[in-house]
N, C-alpha and C positions, 0 to 999 in steps of 0.2 A: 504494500500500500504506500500511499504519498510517505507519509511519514518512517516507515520503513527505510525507505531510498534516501529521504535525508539524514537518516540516524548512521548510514554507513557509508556516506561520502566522505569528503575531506575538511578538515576545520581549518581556518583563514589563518587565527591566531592561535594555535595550538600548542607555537613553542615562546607564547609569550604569558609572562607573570606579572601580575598586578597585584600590589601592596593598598589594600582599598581600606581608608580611616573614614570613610564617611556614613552618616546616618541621616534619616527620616526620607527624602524624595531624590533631588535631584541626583546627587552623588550614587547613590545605590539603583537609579535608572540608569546611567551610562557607564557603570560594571558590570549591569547586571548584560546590557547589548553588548558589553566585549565577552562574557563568558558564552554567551549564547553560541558566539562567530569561537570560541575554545579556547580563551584564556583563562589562564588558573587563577581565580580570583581568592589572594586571602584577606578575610574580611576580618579587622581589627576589633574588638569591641570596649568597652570599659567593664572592668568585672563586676559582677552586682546586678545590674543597669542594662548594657550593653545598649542598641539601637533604640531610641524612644519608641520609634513604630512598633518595636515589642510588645507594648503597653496601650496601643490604640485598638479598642476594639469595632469590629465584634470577632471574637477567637473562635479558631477553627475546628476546637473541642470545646464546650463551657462546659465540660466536668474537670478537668485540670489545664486550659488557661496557659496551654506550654507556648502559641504560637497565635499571632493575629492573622486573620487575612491577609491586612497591609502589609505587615513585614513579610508575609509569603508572598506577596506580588510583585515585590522588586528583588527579591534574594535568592533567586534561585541559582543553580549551579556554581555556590558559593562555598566554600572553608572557614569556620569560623574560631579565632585565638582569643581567648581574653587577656590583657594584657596591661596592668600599671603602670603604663608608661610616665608617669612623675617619678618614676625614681629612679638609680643610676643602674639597678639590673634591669627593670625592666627597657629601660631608653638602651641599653645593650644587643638585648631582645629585637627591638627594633630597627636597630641597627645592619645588625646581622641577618635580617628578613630584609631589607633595603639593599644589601648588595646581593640578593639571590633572584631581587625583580628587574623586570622591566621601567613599571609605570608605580608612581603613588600618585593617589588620589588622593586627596581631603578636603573639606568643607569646614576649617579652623576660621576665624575671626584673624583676619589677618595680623602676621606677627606673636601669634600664640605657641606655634611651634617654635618659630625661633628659640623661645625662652626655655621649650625643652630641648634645643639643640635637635631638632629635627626641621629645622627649615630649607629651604630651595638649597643654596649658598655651602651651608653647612654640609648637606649631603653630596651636593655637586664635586666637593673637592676629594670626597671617599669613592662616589659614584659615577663618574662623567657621560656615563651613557643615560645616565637616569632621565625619564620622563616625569616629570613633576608639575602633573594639574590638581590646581586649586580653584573649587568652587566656594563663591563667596555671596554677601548679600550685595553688598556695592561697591567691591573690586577692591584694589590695591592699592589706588591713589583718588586724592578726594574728599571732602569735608565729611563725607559720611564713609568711610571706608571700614571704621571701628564700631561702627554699629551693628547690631546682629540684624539678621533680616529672611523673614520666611517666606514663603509663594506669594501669601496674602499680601505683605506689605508691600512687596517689588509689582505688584498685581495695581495694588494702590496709589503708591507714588509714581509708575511705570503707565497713569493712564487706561490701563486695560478696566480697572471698575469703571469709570466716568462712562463710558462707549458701551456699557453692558447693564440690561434691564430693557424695561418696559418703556415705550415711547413716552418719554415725559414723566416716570418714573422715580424710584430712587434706586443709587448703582445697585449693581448686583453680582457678586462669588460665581464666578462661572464653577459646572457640576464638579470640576476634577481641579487637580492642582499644572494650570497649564502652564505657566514662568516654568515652573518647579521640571516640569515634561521636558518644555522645550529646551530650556540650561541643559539639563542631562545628554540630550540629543546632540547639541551643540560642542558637548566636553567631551563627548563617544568621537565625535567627529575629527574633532582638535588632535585629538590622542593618535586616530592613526594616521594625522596627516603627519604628525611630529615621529611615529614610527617608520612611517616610508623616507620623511628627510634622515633619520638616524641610519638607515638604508644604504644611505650616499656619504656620510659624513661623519658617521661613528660615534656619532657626541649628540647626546640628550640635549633638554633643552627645556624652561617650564614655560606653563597654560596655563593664564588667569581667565577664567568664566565667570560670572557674577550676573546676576539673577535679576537684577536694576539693567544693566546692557542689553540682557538678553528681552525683558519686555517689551522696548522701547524699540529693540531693533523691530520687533513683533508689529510695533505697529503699524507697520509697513502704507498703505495706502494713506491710513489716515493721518498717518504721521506727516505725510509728503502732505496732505493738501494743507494743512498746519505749515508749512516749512516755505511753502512756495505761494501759497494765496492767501495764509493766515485763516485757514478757516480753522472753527473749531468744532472737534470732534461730538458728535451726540449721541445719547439712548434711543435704539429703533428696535428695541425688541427683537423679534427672529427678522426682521425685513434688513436688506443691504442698502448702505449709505449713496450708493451710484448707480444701481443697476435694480431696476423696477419689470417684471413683481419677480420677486426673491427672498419669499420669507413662506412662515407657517400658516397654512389655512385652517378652522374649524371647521369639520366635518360633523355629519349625525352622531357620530361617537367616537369620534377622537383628532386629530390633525393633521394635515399631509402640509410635506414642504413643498413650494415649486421654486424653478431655478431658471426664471427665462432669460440665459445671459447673453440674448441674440436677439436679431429682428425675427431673423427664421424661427427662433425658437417660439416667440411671444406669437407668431401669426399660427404655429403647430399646436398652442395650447388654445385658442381660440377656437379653432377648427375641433380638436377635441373635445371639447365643451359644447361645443355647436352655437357659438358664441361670435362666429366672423364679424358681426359688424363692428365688434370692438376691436378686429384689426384692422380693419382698411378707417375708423374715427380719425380723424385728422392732430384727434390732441393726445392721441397712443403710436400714431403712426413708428417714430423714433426711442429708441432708449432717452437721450436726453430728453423728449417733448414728456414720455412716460415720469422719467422724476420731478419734471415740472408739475406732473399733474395725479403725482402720486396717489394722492388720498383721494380722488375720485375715480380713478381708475379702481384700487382694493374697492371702496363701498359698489360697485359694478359687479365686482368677480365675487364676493363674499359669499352672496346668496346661491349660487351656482357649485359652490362646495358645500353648505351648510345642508341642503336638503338631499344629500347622497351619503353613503359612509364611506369609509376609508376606503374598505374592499373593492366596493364599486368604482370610486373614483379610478384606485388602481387600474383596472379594467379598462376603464372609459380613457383611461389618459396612456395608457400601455399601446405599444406602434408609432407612437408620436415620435417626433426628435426633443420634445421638452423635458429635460430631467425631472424627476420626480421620488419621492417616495416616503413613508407614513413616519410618522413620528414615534417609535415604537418605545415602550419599557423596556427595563433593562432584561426582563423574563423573555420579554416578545425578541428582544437582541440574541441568546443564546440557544433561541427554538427556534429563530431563522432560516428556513431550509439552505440558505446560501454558507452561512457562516459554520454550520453543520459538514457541508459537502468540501471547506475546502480546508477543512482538520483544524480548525485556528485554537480548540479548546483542548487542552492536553491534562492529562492526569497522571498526579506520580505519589509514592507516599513516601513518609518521615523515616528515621529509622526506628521507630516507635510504632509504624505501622497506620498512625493517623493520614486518610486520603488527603490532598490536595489536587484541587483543580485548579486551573490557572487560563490566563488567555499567551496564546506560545508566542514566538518571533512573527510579528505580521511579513519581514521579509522570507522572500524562498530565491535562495541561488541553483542554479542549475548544477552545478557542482560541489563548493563547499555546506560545509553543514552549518546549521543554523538551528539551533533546539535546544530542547529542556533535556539535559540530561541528568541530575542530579535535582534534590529538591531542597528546597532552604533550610540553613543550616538550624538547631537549637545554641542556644548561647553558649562557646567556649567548647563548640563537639569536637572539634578539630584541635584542639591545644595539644593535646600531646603528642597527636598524628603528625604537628606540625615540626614541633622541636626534633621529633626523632627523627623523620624523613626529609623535611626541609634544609632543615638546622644542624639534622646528625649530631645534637647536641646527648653527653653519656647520661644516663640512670641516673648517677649520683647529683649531676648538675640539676638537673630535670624536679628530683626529687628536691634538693634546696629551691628551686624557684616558686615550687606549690607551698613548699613549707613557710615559705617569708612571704606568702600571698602574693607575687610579682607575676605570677600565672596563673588562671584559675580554667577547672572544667567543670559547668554547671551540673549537677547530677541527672540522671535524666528518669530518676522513679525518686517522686519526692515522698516527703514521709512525716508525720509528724510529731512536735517535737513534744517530751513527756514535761507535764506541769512542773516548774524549778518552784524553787522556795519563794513565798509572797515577799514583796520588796516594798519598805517603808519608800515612795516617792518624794523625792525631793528638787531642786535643781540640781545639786552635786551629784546625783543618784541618777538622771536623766544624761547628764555630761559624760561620768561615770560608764554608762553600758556601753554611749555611743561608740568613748574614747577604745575598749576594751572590745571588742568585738568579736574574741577569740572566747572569752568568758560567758558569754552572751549564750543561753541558751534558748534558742529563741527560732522561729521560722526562716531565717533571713540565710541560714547554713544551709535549707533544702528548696528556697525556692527564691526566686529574684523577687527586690521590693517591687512592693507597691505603690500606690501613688497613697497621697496623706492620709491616714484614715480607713483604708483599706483592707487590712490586715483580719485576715483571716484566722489565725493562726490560733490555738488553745493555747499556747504559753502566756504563764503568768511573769515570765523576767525577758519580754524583747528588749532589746538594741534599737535605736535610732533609724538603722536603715532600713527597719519593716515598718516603721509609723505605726508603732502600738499603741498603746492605751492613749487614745484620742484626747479629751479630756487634761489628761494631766499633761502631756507633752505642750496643749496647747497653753496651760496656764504657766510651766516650768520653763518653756523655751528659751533657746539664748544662740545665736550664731556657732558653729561646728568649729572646732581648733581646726585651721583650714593645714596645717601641717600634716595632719592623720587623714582627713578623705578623700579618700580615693575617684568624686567627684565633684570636689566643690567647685571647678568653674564651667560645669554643667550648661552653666544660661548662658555661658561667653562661647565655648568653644560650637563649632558649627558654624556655615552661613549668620549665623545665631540659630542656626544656617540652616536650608532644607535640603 
């Protein structure tokens, strides 16, 4: 079968390795398209924590919570290490994983590596082949460079809300994270153009992407009439700013789009509606006379959709040359006879045995391979697999790196933890568990925290990093010895990043 023929062709990047520190969107889109084409991706994580999209649900088991959707939709055929990079074995670790790759990716706040000595500069003079892309919120240089910055806000400052919603409206979140899509797309891009120049020239070379450029460049049309007539961009709803009718109809029971981006086209939709005299009308005749006369031309065609359904229309506008077709759910997306026939939906499972479905590489090469071969990793499953085969690092080493928490592998049958001795709460006694964490008898040893409040767990003596006892933490709180966690600049590092 189709898929067959791709699983046993040839992979583009097969003998190249990616050293990938990034989490939530964009970053983990454009390793996840180099693994697909068969680069080895090992994916970095923080121990505890690891990708925040770990934590976004809704999970792909809700009876144990191992794995979300979202992190399963960008992670696939990925390795995953956890790794304390603030300290000086674990920034060793990393080191020694940096001269075994090709490419690093991250999504740091610029000049945050640096501070661990993991910056461009720094690796460059250990690395010289190195490929070093950095996605960011608003790039490298720039009064906003230091600021963290997510889909939404690049989405926001970037113009793309303003131009989206309802005519006359308030903006509106388009369905998916598109900055976040299209950054990724763009650093997938970057990456093997900077691998074909290394091709020629031996010598790496870094990629700054940033998520504010990439909107802006997005804007494309509407940016230009901005740039060269000074117009300003508006809310049209599903209808297009230049080209009339090109938006969503209401049907008897549900919506079709049409797309008349032609004269021929606009005079075929006419004819299929049985509607000619509003092609040869003098004030539709042209595209531009049509946007002049927008809103009387829609209230003409509206009633000519509304009193047919979807299906029928289908039907009725099917033979034409005017594009067309229904506004479907995401249910009516996946039971599409088309998307059905041409394999786009693949299934693979955990090594836990948990199913995952996915949507696979929309591209198909005639040759090389492009697929899901592997399924998203659990947090830190790959750590030892990594050191020992990667790193060829010995037993003894290996075993001091878990023992001083410099590496960790999440367990993958959690269990829990037996009722410790009731604890008088105090602030000291709060500070106390956080600080001690080895002491700590508490959920936080068999299952990654939670977010505030969450905590699951029967133990009566957690630690800090499962957010136990709600209440008292929230009356005793006090800022974390930022010497001891292993994530306190959580809100900095990243894009602030996506």
């Amino acid at each position: 079968n189709k898929q067959s023929f791709r699983f046993y062709s040839s992979t583009a990047l097969e003998q190249i390795k990616v050293l990938d520190l990034t989490r939530l969107v964009a970053g983990p889109l454009c390793t996840m398209i180099l693994s697909d084409l068969g680069a080895k991706i090992i994916k970095v994580e923080v121990p505890g924590t690891g990708d925040e999209s770990r934590n976004w649900p809704p999970y792909l088991n809700s009876d144990n919570k191992e794995m979300t959707c979202y992190f399963a939709s960008l992670n696939r055929n990925k390795k995953s290490i956890c790794i304390n990079f603030k300290s000086d074995d674990g920034i060793k670790v990393m080191c020694d994983l940096v001269e075994k790759c090709d490419v690093l990716v991250e999504n740091f706040v610029p000049g945050k590596l640096d501070k661990l000595r993991l910056g461009y500069d720094q690796l460059k003079a250990k690395v010289p082949r190195l490929i070093y892309c950095s996605l960011t919120g608003f790039g490298n240089q720039g009064p906003y460079k230091f600021k963290p910055g997510l889909d939404v806000i690049a989405a926001s400052v970037g113009g793309l809300w303003q131009i989206t919603g309802p005519y006359g409206g308030e903006p509106c979140k388009p369905g998916v994270a598109m900055t976040d899509i299209a950054t990724g797309l763009y650093a997938h891009g970057a990456i093997l153009a900077a691998l074909y120049e290394r091709n020629k020239t031996g010598k790496g070379q870094k990629i700054d992407c940033n998520l504010l450029s990439t909107q802006v460049a997005g804007l494309i049309n509407i940016g230009s009439n901005y740039l060269n007539l000074n117009i300003e961009g508006k809310r049209y709803g599903t209808a297009h700013e230049s080209i009339v009718p090109m938006q969503a109809f209401q049907t008897s029971d549900g919506y079709i789009t049409i797309a008349a981006a032609s004269n021929a086209q606009y005079t075929s939709l006419c004819k299929q509606l049985n509607v000619e005299e509003l092609a040869v009308d003098e004030r539709f005749k042209t595209n531009e006379l049509r946007v002049k006369n927008r809103d009387i031309l829609i209230e003409l065609l509206k009633p000519y959709f509304r009193k047919r359904t979807t299906a029928e229309l289908m039907k009725i506008l099917d033979g034409g040359s005017c594009p067309f077709g229904p506004v479907n759910t995401i249910e009516q997306v996946f039971n599409d006879k088309h998307i059905k026939e041409i394999d786009l939906v693949h299934e693979t499972k955990t090594s836990k045995g948990t199913r995952v479905r996915m949507v696979g590489p929309p591209v198909v090469y005639s040759v090389s391979q492009n697929a899901v071969r592997s399924p998203p990793p659990y947090l830190g499953q790959h750590t030892r697999e990594i050191l020992t085969q990667e790193l060829k690092y010995p037993e003894p080493l290996i075993q001091k790196l878990y023992e001083e928490k410099e590496v960790r592998t999440v367990r993958l049958t959690l269990r829990k933890t037996k009722p410790a001795k009731q604890v008088k709460w105090s602030t000291e006694t709060v500070d106390n568990e956080h600080l001690n964490r080895k002491k700590s008898k508490c959920c936080c040893i068999y299952e990654k925290p939670k977010n505030f409040g969450e905590s699951s767990s029967e133990s009566d003596d957690e630690c800090e990093n499962c957010f136990g006892h709600v209440e008292l933490r929230k009356k005793n709180k006090r800022p974390p010895d930022d010497s001891t966690s292993t994530s306190d600049d959580d809100d900095e590092d990243g894009e602030g990043n996506s």
